[in-house]
N, C-alpha and C positions, 0 to 999 in steps of 0.2 A: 504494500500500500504506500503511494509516493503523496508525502501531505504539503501544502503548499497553503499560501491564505485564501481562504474560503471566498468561492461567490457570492452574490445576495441574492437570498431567495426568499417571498414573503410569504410569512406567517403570521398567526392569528394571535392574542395573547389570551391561548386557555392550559388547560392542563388534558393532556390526551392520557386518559386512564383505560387501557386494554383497549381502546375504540372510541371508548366514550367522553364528550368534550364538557369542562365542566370550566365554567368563570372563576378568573381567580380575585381575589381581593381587590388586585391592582389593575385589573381588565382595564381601566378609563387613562391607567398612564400611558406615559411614551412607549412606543411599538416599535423603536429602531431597537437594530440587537446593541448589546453593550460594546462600548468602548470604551475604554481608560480615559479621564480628561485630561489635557495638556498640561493642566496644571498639577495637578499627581504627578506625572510624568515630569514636568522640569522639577518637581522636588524631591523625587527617589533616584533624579539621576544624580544629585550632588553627591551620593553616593560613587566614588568610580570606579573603575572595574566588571560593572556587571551592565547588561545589557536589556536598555526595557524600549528597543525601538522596533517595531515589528517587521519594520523591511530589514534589519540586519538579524530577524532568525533565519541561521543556516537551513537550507532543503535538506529533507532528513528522507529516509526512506526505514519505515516501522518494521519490525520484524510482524510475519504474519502469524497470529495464533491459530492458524488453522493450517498451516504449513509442519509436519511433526519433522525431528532432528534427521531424518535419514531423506527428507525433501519429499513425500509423499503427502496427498492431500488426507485431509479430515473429513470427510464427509457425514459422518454420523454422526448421531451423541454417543453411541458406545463407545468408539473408537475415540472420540473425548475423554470420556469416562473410566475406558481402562486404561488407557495409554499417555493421550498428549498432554492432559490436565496436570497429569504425574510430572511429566516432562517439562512441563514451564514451572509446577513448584520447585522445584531442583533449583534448575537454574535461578530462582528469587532466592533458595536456601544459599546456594552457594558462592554466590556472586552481589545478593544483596543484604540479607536479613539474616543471614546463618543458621546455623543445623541447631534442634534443640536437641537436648540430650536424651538418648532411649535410658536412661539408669530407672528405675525400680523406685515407686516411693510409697507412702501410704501420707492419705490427705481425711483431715477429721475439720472439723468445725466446731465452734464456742459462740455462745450468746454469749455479752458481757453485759445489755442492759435491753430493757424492752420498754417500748411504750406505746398503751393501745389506744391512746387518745393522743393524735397528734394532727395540724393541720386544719386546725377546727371542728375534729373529731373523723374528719375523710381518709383516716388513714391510721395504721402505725407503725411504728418505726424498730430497727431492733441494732444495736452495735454488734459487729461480727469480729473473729479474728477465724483465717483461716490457718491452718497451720499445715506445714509439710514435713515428714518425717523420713530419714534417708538410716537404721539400724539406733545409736542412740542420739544423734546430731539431730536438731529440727528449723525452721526457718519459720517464722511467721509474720504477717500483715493484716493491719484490719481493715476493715468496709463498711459500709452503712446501707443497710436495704430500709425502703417502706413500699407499704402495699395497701393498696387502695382498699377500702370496704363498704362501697358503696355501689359497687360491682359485684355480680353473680358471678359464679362459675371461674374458674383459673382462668386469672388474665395474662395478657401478654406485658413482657419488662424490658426494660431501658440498661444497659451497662454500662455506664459512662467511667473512658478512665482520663481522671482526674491529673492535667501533668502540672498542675498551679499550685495546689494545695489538698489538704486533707479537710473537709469536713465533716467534722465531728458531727452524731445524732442531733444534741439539744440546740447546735446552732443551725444545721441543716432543717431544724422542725420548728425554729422563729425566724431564720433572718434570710430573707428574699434574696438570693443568688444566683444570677441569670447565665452566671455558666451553670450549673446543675439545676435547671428549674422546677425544682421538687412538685411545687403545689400545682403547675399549670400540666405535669405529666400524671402526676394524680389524679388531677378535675378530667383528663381527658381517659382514664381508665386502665394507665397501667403501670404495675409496678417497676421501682427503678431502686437501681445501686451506684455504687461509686466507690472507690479506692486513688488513691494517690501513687500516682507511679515512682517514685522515690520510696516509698517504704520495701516497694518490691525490686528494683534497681537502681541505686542511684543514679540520678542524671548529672555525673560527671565525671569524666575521663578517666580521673583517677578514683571513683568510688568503688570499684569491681569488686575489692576486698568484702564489703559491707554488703550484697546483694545474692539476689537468688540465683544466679549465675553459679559465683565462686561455692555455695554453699553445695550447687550439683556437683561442681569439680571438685568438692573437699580441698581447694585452694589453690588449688595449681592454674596456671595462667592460659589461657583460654588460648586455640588452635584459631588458625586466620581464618575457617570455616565454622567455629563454634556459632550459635548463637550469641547477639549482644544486646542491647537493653532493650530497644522496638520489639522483639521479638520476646522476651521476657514478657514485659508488659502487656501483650498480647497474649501469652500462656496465661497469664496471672487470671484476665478478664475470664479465660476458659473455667478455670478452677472454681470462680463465681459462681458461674454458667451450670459448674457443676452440681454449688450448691442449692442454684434454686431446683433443678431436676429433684429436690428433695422436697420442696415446699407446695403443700397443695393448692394454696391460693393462685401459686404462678403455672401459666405452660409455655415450660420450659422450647416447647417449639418453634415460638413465636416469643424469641428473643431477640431486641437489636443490640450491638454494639457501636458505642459510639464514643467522636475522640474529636480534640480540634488541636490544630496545630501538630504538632510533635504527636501528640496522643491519636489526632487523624490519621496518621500518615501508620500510628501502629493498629487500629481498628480497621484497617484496609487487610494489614498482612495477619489479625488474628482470625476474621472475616475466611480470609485464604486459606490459613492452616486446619481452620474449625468449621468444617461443614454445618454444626450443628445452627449456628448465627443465622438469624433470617433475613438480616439486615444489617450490612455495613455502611456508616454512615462518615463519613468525611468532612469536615468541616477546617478550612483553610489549610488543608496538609502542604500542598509545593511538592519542592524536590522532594523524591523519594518518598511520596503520598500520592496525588493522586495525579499532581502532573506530569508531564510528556518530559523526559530527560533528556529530550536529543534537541528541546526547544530551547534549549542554553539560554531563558529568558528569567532576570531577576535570580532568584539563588542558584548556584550550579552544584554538578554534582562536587566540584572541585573546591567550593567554599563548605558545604555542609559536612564532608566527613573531613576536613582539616578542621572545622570548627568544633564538631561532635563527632570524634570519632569511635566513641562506644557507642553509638546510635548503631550502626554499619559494620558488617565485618568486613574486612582490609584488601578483600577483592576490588571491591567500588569502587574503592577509593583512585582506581587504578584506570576506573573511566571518566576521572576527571579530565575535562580536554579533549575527549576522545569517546564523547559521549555514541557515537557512531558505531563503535562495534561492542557495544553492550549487548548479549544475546537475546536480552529482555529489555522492555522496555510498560511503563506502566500503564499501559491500555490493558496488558496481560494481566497485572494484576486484578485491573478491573473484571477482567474475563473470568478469573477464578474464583469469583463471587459465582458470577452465574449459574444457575438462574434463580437465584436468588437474588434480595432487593439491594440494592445500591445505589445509595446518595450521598452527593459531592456539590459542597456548595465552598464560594467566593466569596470577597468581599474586595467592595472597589475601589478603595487605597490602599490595599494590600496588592500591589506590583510583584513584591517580590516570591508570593507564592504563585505566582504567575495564571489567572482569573483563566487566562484563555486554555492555558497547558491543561489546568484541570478536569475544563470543560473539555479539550479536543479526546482525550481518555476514555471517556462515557463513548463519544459518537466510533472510536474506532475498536469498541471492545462491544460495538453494535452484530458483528457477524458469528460472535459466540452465543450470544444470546438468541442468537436466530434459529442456528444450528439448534439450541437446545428448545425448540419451542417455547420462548420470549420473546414479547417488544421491549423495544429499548429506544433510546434515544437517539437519532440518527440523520438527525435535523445538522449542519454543518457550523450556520449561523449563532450564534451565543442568545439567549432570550435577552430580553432588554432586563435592566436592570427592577430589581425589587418585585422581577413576576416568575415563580417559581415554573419549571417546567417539568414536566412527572409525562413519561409515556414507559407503560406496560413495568414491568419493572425495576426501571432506572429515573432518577430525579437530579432536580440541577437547580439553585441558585445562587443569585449572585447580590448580594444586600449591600446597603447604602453602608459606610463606614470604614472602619479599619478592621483589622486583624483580630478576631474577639469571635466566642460565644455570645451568641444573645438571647431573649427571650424571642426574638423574632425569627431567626434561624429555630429556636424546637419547637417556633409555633407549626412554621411550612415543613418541618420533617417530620412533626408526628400526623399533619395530613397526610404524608406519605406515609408513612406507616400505619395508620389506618387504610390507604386505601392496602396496604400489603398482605397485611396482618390480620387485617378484620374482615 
């Protein structure tokens, strides 16, 4: 697939769900697709070094995910399913997100506090520590689950991992926090958790000693193919996942994960390694999340793992500059959601996670989802700004602001996830 900047083609501003057209909020605004404004533009370029002009993105040619390594086409979903999907996880293991480890462990769970009145009474809450046991050594993190009660029957939950901070039950059940927006995912009926990815690996270069990583190695310094903290962090979310499959309020089926920034870019590849996710959701990941790495636009590969290189294991780092013969590239990852739900959303003073790369992902990881019996998004054009776009199993927007969770970004994603999930 040879991608070059897109023609204009018009469209309407609805959200095309399986076929059917449904108005969105923002129907009456502007109808041109987005574009970055000039003024963005001259202000992240005083930045120098990186490139956020769109006639200097180099012509890339994608690797095709439907092409498997011996040059033979994919035509089925079996041949998906047993073979190629295997084949492009590898190459993400080994080249971007590292191997986790097969070692043996046993995984228990602790309540440390409950509360069945929280939220105005919509809900209660419980403090968790999940703990992991390797013979007499163990490793443990907490989390916070609540769960709606105002709903019948096992609803479906939210994973959010948390790369800012930990919040704790009694402030997460008083004080309005529009990264994790507890009450507006409760009012809409489903249960949600959240953990801090730093208690499960730290996020910083030198923290390995401290984390669940060194704690599988029993200490020894981790192989250039090991898994490194993305991919940690993305195990961890699993381990949750686990433990709601144990609580009958939630089903466990009808779980999303979800991450912004850093945390984005790792609910994409826990999405990938965990079938079980119904929904991977994206929120401003960039490099090495949801956009296009051969778009050398705004972060490259070659500033991110020099910046964070425990994000990455040390292959990548190697296609800094040379983002070109990457065997992968992150439409595939998009792909290995499928067909399952996937949304990926921008935000439009964030340049450097590059709005358009994110978007172009979705439209080229369109012919996996076909193969599998999915719609997906496949529209070339970017929607305009502040109108969410949802066709068949894949969603897209792109919200006023900077670089951030909002409560406006989990309003338009759990319309998505109702229409997935419900």
């Amino acid at each position: 697939m040879v991608c070059r900047n897109g023609v204009s083609i018009l469209f309407s501003s609805v959200l095309l769900l399986g076929g059917a057209a449904l108005n969105t909020d923002a129907a009456a605004q502007d109808v041109k697709p987005w574009r970055p404004s000039k003024s963005v533009i001259e202000r992240v370029s005083k930045r120098p070094g990186f490139n956020y002009d769109e006639s200097r993105v180099p012509d890339y040619t994608l690797p095709d995910p439907l092409i498997a390594e011996d040059g033979s086409s994919v035509s089925t979903a079996q041949q998906w399913n047993e073979s190629r999907r295997e084949e492009i996880l590898n190459l993400f293991r080994d080249k971007v997100y590292g191997r986790r480890p097969g070692a043996d462990y046993e995984l228990g769970f602790e309540q440390t506090a409950h509360d069945s009145h929280v939220l105005g009474g919509k809900a209660s809450g419980r403090s968790m520590i999940a703990r992991v046991s390797i013979g007499e050594r163990s490793f443990s993190w907490p989390f916070v689950l609540f769960l709606p009660k105002e709903v019948k029957g096992p609803v479906p939950a939210v994973i959010l991992i948390n790369n800012r901070y930990f919040i704790p039950l009694d402030k997460a059940a008083t004080e309005h926090d529009p990264f994790w927006s507890v009450q507006q995912i409760i009012d809409r009926g489903y249960a949600t958790a959240s953990f801090h990815t730093s208690h499960v690996d730290p996020d910083n270069k030198n923290g390995y000693a401290d984390g669940i990583r060194s704690f599988f190695a029993n200490g020894a310094p981790p192989e250039d193919n090991a898994w490194r903290s993305l991919s940690a962090w993305g195990w961890a979310a699993s381990r949750i996942l686990d433990y709601m499959e144990t609580v009958d309020e939630i089903d466990a089926g009808r779980v999303a994960v979800v991450g912004h920034s850093r945390g984005g870019k790792t609910s994409l590849w826990a999405a990938a390694e965990d079938t079980r996710f119904a929904i991977g959701y994206s929120n401003n990941s960039g490099c090495g999340g949801a956009a296009l790495s051969r778009r050398a636009y705004g972060e490259t590969v070659a500033r991110i793992t020099s910046s964070f290189p425990h994000w990455f294991c040390p292959p990548f780092a190697a296609y800094g500059g040379n983002e070109s013969d990457l065997p992968v590239d992150q439409h595939e990852l998009i792909g290995l959601i499928a067909p399952r739900g996937v949304y990926v959303t921008s935000a439009d003073e964030d340049l450097w996670a590059d709005p358009k790369g994110e978007y172009s992902s979705i439209v080229a990881a369109a012919p996996v989802f076909k193969l599998l019996g999915k719609s997906s998004i496949t529209e070339s054009q970017m929607p305009p700004l502040n109108q969410p776009r949802v066709v068949g199993q894949t969603g897209y927007h792109i919200r006023s602001g900077e670089h951030n969770l909002k409560d406006q970004d989990w309003k338009w994603f759990l319309d998505f996830a109702d229409w997935v999930l419900k």
